[in-house]
ChimeraX commands (.cxc) that place a marker at each C-alpha (Angstrom):
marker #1 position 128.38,51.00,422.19 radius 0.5
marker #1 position 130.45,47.63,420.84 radius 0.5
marker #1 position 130.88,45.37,423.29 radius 0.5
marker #1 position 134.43,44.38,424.48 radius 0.5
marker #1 position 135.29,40.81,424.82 radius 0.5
marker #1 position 135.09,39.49,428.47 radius 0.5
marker #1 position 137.54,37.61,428.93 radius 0.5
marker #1 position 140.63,38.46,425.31 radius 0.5
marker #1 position 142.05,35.25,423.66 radius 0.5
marker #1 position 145.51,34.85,422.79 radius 0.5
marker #1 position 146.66,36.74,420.03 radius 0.5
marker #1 position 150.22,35.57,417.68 radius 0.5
marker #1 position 151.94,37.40,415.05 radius 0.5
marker #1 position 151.04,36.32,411.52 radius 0.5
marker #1 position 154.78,35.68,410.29 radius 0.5
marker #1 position 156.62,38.13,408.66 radius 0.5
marker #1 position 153.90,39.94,407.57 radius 0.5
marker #1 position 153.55,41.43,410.36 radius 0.5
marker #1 position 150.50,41.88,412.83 radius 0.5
marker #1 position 148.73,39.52,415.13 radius 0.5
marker #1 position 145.42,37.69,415.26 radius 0.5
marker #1 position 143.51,35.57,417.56 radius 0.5
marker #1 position 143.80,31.87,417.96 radius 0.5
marker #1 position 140.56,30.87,417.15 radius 0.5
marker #1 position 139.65,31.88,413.66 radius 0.5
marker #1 position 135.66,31.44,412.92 radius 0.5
marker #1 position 135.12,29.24,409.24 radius 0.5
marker #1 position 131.85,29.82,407.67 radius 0.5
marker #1 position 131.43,27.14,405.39 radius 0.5
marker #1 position 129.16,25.81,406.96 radius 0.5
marker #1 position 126.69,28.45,407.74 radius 0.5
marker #1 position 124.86,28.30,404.63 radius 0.5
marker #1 position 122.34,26.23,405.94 radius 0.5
marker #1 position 122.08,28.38,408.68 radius 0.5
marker #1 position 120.43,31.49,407.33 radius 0.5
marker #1 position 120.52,35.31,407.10 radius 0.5
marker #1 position 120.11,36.16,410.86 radius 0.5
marker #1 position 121.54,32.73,412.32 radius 0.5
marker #1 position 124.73,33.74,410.67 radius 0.5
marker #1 position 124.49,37.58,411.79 radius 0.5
marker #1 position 124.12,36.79,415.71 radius 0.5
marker #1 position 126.46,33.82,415.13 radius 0.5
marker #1 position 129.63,36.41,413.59 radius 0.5
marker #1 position 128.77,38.96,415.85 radius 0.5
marker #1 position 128.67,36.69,418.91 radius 0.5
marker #1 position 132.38,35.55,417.95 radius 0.5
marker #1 position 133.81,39.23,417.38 radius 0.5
marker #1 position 132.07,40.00,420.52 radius 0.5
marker #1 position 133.91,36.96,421.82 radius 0.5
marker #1 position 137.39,38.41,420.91 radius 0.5
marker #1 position 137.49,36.17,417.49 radius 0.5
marker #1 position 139.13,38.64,415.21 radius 0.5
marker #1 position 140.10,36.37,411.60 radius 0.5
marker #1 position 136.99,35.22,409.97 radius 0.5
marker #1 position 136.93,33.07,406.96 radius 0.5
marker #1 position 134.71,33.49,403.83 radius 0.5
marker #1 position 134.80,32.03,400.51 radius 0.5
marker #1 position 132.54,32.63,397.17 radius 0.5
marker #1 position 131.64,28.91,397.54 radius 0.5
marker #1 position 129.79,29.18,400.59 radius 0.5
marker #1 position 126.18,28.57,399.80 radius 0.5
marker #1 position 127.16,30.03,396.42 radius 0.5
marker #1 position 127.66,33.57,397.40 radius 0.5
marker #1 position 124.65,33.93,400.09 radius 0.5
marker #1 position 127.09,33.54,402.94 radius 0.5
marker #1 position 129.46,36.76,401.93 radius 0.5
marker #1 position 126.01,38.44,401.75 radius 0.5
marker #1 position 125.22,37.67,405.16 radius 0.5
marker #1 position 128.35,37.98,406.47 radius 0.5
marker #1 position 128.49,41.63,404.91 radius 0.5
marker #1 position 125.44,42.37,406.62 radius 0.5
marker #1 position 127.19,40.98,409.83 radius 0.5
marker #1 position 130.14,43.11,409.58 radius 0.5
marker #1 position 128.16,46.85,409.73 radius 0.5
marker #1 position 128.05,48.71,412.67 radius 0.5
marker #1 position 131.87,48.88,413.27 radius 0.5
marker #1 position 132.47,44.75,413.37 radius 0.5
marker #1 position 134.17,45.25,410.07 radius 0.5
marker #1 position 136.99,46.81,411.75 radius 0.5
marker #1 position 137.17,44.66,414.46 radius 0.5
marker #1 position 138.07,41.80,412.47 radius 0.5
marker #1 position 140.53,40.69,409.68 radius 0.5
marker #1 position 139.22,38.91,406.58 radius 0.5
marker #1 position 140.94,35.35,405.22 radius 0.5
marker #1 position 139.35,35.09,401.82 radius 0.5
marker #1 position 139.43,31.71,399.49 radius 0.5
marker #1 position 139.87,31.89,396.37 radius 0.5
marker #1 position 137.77,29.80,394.55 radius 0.5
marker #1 position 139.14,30.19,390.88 radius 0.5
marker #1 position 139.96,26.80,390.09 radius 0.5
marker #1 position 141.50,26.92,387.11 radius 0.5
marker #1 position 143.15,29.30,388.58 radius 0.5
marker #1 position 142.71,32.07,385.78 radius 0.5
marker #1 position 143.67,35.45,386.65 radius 0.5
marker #1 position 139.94,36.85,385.01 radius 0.5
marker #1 position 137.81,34.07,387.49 radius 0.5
marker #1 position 140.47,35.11,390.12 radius 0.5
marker #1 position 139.50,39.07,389.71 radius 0.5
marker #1 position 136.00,38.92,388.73 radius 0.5
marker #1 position 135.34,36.56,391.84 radius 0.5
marker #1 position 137.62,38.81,394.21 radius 0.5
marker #1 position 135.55,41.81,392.94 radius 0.5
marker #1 position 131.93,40.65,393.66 radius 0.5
marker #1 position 133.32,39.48,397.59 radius 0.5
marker #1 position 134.18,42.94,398.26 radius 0.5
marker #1 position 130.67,44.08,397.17 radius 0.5
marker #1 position 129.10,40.98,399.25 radius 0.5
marker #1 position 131.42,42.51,402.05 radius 0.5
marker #1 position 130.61,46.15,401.67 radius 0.5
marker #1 position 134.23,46.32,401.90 radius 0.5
marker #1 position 137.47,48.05,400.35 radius 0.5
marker #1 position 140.20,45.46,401.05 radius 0.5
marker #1 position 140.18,41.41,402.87 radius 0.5
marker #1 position 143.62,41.14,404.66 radius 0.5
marker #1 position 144.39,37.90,403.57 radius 0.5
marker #1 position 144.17,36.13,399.25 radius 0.5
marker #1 position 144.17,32.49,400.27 radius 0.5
marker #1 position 143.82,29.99,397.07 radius 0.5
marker #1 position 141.05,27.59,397.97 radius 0.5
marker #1 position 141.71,24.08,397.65 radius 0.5
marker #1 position 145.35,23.49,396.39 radius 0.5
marker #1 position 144.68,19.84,396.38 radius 0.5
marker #1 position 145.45,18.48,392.56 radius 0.5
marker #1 position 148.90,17.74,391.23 radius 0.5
marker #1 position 148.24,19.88,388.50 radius 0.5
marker #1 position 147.20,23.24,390.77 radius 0.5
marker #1 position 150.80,24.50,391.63 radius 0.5
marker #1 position 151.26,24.75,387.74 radius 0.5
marker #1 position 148.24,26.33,387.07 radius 0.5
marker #1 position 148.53,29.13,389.90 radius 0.5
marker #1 position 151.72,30.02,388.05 radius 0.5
marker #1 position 150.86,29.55,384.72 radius 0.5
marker #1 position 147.41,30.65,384.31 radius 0.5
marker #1 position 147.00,33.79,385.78 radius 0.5
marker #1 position 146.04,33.64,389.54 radius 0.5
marker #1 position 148.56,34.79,391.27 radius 0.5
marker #1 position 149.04,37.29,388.90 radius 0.5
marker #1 position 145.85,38.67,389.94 radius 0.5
marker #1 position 146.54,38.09,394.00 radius 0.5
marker #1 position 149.68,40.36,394.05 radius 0.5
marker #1 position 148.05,42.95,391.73 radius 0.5
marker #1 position 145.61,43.50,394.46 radius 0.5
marker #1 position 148.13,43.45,396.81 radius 0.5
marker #1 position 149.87,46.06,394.92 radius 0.5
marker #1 position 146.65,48.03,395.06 radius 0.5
marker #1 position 146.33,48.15,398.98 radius 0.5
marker #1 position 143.13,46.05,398.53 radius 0.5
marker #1 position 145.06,42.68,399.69 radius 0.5
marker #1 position 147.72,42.51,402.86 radius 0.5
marker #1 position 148.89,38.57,402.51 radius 0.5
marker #1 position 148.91,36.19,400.33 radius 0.5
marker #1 position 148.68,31.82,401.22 radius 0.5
marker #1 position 146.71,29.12,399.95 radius 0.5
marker #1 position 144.94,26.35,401.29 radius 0.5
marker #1 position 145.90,22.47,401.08 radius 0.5
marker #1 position 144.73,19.51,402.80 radius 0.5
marker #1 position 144.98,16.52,400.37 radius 0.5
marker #1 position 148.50,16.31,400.65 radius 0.5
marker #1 position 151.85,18.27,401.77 radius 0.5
marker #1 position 153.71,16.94,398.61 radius 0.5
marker #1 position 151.03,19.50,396.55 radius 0.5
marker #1 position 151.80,21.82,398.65 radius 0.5
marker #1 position 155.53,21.62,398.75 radius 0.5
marker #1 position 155.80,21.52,395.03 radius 0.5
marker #1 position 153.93,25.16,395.01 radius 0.5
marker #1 position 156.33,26.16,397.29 radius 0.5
marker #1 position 159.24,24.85,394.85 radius 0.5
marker #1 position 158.64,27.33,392.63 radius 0.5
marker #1 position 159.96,29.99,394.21 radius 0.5
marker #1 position 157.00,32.43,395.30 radius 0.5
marker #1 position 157.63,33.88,399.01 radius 0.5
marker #1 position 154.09,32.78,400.49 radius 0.5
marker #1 position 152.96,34.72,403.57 radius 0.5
marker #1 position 150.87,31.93,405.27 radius 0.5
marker #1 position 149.36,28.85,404.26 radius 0.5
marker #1 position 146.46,27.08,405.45 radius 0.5
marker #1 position 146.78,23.09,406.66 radius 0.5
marker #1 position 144.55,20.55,408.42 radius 0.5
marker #1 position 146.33,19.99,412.21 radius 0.5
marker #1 position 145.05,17.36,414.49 radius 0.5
marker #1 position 146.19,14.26,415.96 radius 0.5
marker #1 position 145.48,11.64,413.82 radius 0.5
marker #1 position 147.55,13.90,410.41 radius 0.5
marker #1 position 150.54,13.44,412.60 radius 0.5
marker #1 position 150.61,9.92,411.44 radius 0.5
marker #1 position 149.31,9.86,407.61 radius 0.5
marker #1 position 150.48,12.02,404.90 radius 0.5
marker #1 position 151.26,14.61,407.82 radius 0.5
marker #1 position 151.14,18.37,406.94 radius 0.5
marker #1 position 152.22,19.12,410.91 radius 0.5
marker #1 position 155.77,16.96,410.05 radius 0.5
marker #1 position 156.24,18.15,406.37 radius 0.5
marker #1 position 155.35,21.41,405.39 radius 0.5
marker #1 position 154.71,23.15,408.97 radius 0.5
marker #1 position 158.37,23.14,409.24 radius 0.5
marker #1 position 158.63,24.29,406.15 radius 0.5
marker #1 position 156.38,27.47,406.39 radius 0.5
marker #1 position 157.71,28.30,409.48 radius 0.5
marker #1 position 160.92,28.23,408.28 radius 0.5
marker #1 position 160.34,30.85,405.30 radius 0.5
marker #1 position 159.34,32.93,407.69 radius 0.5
marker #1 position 155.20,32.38,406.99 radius 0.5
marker #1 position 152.64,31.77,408.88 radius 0.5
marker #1 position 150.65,28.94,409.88 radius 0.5
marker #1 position 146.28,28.96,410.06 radius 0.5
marker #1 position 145.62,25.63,410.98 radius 0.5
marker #1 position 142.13,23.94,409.48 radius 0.5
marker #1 position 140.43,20.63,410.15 radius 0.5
marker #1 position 141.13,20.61,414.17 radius 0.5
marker #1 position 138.16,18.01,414.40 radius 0.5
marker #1 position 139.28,15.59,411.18 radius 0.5
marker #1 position 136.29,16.49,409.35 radius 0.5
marker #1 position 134.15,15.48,412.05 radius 0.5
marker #1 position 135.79,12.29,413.01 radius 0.5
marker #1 position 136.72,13.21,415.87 radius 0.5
marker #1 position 133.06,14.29,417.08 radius 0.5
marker #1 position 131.95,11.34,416.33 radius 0.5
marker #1 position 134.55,9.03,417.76 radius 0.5
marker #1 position 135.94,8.55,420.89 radius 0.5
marker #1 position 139.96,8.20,420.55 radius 0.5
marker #1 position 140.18,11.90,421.10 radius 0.5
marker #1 position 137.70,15.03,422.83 radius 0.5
marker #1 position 136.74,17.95,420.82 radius 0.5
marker #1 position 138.56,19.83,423.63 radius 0.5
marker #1 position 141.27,17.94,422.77 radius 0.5
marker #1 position 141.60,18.09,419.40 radius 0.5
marker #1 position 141.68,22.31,419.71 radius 0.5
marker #1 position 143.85,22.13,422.29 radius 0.5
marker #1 position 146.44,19.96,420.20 radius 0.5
marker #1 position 146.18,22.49,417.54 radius 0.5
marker #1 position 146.85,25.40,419.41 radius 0.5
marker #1 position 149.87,23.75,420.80 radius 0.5
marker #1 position 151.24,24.09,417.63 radius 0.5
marker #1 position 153.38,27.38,416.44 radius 0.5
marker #1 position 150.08,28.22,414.46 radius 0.5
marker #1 position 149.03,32.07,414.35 radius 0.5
marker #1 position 144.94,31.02,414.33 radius 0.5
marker #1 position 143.18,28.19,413.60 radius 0.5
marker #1 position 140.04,28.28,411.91 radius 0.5
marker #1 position 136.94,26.37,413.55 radius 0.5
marker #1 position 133.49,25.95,411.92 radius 0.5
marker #1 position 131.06,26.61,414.66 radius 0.5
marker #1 position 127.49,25.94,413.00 radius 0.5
marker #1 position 125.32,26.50,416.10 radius 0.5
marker #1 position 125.42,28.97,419.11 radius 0.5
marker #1 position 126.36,26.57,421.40 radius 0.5
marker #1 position 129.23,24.69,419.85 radius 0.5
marker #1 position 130.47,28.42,419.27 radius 0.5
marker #1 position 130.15,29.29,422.92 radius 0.5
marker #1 position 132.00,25.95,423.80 radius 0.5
marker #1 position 134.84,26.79,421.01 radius 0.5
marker #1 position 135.15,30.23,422.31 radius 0.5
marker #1 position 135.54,29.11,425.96 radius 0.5
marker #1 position 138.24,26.57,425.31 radius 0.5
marker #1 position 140.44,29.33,422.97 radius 0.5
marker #1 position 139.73,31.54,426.18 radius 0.5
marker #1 position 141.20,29.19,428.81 radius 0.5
marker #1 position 143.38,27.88,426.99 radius 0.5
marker #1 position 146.76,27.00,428.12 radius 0.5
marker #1 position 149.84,24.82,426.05 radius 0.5
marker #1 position 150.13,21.21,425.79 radius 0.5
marker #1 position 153.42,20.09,427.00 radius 0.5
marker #1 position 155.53,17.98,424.37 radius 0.5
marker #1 position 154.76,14.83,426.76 radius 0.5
marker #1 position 150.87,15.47,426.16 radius 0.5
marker #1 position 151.11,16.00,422.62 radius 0.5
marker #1 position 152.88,12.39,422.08 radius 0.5
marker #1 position 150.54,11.09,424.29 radius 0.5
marker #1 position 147.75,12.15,421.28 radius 0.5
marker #1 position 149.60,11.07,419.14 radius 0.5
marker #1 position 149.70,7.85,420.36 radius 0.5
marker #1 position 146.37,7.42,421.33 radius 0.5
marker #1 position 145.50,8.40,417.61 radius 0.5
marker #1 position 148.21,6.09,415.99 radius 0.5
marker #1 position 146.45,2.80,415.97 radius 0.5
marker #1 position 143.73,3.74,413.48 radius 0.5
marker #1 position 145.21,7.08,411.77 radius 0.5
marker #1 position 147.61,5.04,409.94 radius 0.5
marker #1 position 145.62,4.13,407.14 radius 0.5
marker #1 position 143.96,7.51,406.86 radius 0.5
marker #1 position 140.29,6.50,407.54 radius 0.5
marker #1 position 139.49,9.65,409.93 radius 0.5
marker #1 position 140.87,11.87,407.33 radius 0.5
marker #1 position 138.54,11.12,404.45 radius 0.5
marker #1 position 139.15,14.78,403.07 radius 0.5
marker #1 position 143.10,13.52,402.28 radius 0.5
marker #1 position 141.76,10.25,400.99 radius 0.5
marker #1 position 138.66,10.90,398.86 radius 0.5
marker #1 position 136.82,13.52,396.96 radius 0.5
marker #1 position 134.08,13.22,399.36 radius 0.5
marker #1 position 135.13,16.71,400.61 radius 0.5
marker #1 position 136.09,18.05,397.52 radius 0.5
marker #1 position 134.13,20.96,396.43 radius 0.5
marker #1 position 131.99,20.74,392.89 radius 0.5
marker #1 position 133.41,23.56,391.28 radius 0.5
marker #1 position 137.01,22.19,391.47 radius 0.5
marker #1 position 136.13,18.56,390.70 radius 0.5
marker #1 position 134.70,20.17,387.90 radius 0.5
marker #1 position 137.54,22.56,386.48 radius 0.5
marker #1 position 139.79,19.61,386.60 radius 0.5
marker #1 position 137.16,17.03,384.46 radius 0.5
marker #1 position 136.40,14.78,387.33 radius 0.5
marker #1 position 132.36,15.08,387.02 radius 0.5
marker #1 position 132.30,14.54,383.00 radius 0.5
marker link #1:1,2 radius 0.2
marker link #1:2,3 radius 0.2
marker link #1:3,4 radius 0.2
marker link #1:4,5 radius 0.2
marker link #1:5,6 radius 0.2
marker link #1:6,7 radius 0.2
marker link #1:7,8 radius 0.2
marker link #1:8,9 radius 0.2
marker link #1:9,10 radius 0.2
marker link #1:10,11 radius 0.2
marker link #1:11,12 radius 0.2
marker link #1:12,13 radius 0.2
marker link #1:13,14 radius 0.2
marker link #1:14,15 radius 0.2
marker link #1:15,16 radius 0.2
marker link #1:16,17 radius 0.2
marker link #1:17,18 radius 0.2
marker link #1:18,19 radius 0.2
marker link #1:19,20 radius 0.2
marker link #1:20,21 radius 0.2
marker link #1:21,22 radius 0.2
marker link #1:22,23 radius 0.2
marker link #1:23,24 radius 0.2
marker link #1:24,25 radius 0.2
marker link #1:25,26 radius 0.2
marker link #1:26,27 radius 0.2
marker link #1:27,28 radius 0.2
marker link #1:28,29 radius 0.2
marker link #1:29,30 radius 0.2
marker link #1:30,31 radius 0.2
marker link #1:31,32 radius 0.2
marker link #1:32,33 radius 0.2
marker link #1:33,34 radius 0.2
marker link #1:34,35 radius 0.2
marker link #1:35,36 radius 0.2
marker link #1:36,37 radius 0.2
marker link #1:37,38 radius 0.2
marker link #1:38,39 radius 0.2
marker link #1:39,40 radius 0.2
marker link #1:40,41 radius 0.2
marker link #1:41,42 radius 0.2
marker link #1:42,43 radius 0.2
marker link #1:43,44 radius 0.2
marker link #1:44,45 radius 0.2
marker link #1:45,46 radius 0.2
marker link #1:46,47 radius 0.2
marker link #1:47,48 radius 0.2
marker link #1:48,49 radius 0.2
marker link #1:49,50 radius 0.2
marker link #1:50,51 radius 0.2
marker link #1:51,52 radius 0.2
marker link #1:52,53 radius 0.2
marker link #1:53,54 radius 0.2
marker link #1:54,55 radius 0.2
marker link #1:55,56 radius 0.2
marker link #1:56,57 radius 0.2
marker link #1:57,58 radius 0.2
marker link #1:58,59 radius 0.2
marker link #1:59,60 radius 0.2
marker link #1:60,61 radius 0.2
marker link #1:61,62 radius 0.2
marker link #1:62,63 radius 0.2
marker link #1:63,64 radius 0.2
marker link #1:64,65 radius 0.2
marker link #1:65,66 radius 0.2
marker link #1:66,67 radius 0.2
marker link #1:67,68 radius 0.2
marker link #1:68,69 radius 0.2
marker link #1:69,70 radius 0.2
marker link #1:70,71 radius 0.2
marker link #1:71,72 radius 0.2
marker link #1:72,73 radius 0.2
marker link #1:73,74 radius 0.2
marker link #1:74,75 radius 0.2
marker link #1:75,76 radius 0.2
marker link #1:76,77 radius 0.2
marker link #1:77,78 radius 0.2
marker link #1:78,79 radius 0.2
marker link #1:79,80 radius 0.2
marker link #1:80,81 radius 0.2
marker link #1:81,82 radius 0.2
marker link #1:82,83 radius 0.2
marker link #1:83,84 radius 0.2
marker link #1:84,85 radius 0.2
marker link #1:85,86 radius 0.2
marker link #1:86,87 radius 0.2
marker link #1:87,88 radius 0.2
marker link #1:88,89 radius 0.2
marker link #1:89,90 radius 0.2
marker link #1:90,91 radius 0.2
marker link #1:91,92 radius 0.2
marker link #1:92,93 radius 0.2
marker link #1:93,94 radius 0.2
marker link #1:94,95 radius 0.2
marker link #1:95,96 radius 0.2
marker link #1:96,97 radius 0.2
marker link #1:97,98 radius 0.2
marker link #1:98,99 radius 0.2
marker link #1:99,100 radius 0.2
marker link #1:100,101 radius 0.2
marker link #1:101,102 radius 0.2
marker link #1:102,103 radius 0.2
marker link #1:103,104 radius 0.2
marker link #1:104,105 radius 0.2
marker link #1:105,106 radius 0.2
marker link #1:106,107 radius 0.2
marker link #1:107,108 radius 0.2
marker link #1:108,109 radius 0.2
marker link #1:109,110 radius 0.2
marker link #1:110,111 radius 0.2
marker link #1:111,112 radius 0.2
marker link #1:112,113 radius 0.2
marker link #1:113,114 radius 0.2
marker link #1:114,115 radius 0.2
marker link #1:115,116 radius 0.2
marker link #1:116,117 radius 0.2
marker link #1:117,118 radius 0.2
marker link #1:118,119 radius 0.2
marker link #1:119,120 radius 0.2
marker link #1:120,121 radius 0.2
marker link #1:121,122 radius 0.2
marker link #1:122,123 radius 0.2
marker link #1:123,124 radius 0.2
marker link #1:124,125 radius 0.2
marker link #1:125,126 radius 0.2
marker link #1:126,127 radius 0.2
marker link #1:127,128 radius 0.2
marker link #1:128,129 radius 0.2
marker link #1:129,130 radius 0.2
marker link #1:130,131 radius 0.2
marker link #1:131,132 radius 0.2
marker link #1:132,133 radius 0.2
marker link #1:133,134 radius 0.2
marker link #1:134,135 radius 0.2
marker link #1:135,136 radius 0.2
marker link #1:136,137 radius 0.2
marker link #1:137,138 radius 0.2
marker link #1:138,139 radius 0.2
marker link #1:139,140 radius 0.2
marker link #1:140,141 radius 0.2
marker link #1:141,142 radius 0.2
marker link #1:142,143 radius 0.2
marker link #1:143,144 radius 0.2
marker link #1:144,145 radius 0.2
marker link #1:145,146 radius 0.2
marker link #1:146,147 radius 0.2
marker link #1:147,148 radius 0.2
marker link #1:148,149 radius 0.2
marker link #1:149,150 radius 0.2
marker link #1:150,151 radius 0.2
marker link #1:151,152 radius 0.2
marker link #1:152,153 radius 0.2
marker link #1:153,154 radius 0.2
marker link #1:154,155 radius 0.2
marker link #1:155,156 radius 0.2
marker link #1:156,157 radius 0.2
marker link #1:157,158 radius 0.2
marker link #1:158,159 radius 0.2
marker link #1:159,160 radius 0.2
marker link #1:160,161 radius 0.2
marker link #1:161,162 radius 0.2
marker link #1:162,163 radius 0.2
marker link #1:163,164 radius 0.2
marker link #1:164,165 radius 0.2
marker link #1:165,166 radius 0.2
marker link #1:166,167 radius 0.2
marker link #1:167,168 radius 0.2
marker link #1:168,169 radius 0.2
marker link #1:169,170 radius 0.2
marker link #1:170,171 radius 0.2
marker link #1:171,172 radius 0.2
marker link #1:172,173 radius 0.2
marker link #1:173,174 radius 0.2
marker link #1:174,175 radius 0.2
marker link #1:175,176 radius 0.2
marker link #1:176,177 radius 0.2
marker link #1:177,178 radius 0.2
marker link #1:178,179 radius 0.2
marker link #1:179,180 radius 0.2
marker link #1:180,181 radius 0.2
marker link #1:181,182 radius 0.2
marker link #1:182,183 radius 0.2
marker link #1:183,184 radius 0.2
marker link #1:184,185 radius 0.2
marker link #1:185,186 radius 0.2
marker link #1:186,187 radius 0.2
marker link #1:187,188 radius 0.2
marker link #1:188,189 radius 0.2
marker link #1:189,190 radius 0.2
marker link #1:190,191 radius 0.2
marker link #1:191,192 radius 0.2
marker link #1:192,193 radius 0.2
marker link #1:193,194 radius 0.2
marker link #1:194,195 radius 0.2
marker link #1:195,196 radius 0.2
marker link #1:196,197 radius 0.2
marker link #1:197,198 radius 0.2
marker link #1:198,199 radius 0.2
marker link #1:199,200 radius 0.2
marker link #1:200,201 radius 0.2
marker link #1:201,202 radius 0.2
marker link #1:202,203 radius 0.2
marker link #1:203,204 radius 0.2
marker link #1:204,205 radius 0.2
marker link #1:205,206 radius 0.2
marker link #1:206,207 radius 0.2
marker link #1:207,208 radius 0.2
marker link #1:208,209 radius 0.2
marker link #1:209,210 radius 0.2
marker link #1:210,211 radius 0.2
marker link #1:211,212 radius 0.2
marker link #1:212,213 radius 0.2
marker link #1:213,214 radius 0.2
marker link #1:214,215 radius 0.2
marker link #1:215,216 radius 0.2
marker link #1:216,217 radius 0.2
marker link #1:217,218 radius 0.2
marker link #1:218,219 radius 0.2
marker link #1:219,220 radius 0.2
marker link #1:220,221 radius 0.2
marker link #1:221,222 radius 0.2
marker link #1:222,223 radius 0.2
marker link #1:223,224 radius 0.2
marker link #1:224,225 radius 0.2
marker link #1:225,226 radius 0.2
marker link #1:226,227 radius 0.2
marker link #1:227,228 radius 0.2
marker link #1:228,229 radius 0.2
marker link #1:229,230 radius 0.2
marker link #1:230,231 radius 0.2
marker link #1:231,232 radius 0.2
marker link #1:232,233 radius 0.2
marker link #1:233,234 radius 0.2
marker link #1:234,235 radius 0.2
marker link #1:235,236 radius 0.2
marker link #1:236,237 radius 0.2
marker link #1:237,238 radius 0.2
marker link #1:238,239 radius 0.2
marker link #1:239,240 radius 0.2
marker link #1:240,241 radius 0.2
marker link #1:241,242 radius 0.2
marker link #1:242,243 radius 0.2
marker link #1:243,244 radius 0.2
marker link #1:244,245 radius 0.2
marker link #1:245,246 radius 0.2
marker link #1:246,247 radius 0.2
marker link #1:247,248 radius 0.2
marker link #1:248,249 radius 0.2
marker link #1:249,250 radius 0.2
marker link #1:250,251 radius 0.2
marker link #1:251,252 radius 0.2
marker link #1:252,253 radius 0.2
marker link #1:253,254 radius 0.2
marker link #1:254,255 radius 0.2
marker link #1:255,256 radius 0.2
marker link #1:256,257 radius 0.2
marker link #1:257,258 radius 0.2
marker link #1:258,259 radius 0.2
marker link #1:259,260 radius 0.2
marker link #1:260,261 radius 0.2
marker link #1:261,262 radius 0.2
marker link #1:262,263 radius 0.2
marker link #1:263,264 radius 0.2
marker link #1:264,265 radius 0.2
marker link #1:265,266 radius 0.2
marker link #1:266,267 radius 0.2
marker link #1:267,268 radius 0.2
marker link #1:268,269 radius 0.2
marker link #1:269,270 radius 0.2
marker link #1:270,271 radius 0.2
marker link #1:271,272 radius 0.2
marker link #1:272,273 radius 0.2
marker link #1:273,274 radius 0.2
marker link #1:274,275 radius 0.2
marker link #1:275,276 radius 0.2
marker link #1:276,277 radius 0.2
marker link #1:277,278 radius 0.2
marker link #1:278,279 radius 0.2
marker link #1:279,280 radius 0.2
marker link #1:280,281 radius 0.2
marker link #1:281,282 radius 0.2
marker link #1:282,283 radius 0.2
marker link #1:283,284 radius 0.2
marker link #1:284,285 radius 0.2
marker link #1:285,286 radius 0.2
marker link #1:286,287 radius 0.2
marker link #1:287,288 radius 0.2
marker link #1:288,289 radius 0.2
marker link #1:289,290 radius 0.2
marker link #1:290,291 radius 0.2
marker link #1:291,292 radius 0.2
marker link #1:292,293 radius 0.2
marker link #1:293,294 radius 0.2
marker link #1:294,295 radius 0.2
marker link #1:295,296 radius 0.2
marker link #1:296,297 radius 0.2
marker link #1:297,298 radius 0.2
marker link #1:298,299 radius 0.2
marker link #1:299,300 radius 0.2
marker link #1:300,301 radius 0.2
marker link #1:301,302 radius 0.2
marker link #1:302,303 radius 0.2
marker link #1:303,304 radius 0.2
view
């Protein structure tokens, strides 16, 4: 018999799409130095704990995590959870797109991932490729085949990338953003395209609640914190990478008691954050390509 969660986590509507998920959202990029059964007791131990989006992406450990995720996800935990899958086509071709998308539903043992999101919209040039090369060609043809429910994409270099994609016109059905307290001051997805999405009608999955690991490893602002700032936000999930056990027992205990900032307590972040966030130093990932994954560096010449 599955387990039910003890004690249920908030769960918000995922925009006009339709449905609802819960506010914590487990990332798995960085389980691939994990292994095969750390990862298996580690997604299991977050469905169990009422997590029900989990994030995978052909990138992770190149390919071995889907595998062990897959092997997570039998016994019924498949359909306990929804699937947020990055695309990792980078130049954004619709046969990479397909072919890639393909082998993750193999990985997955799986018919269908509920949500197409295109990893790593962070060059000038993506928004022009996505259209013009193919990829999201091959996102709504899955969606026209029942194998895909939503379709988003995934920035965190800078809004202005991401509100160019949104210029041309496709209706998006979420998009994923880095939301903490130090992006409300530099190059700031929360004040320009937040707004935005919500606006259209989309929804929200916040990423990067800890900066990257500044804010572990500084003291301007608690881990506890940091989620809780994020969740304060009208986000429907937001996805935290919990490498170890323990930091996932401590994640899923703050999305279980968690309760709203009020506006007062969010400025007060803010503020506290302000001094240094300025000049984007705890967001490396917006300022470098120290964060930037190989393959994409690569498809757009920056290793030759």
């Amino acid at each position: 018999m599955i387990p039910k969660p003890q004690t249920p986590l908030e769960h918000r509507s995922v925009g006009r799409s339709g449905g609802a998920t819960s506010i914590l959202g487990l990332g798995t990029r960085r389980l691939a130095e994990a292994g095969q059964q750390e990862v298996i007791t580690l997604v299991r131990t977050a469905i169990d704990g009422g997590v029900t989006l989990l994030e995978i992406a052909p990138e992770y450990g190149d390919g071995q995590v889907e595998r062990w995720v897959g092997l997570a996800l039998r016994d019924g935990y498949r359909e306990r959870v929804q699937l947020l899958w990055q695309c990792c086509a980078h130049r954004r071709d619709y046969k990479t797109a397909m072919q890639q998308f393909e082998a993750t539903l193999r990985h997955l043992k799986t018919e269908q991932v509920e949500f197409w999101s295109f990893h790593e919209v962070i060059y000038d040039n993506d928004p022009d490729w996505m259209y013009d090369s193919g990829a999201l060609d091959a996102a709504q043809e899955a969606r026209e085949q029942g194998r895909v429910r939503r379709i988003g994409f995934h920035a965190e270099k800078s809004p202005h990338i991401a509100l160019k994609l949104l210029a041309r016109g496709f209706a998006w059905d979420f998009a994923c953003m880095p939301l903490n307290p130090f992006d409300a001051t530099f190059r700031s997805f929360e004040k320009q395209l937040l707004p935005e999405i919500i606006r259209r009608g989309a929804a929200v999955i916040g990423t990067k609640p800890m900066a990257g690991g500044a804010i572990p490893a500084g003291r301007l602002i608690k881990p506890e914190e940091a989620l809780r700032y994020a969740w304060s936000l009208p986000v429907s999930s937001v996805l935290v990478g919990c490498e170890t056990s323990a930091v996932l027992k401590k994640t899923l205990k703050a999305a279980a008691g968690f309760t709203a900032l009020r506006a007062g307590e969010m400025d007060a972040l803010r503020n506290r954050a302000k001094p240094t966030a300025g000049d984007g130093r705890h967001e490396r990932y917006k300022t470098t390509q120290d964060y930037d994954g190989a393959p994409g560096r690569a498809a757009h010449g920056f290793d030759q």
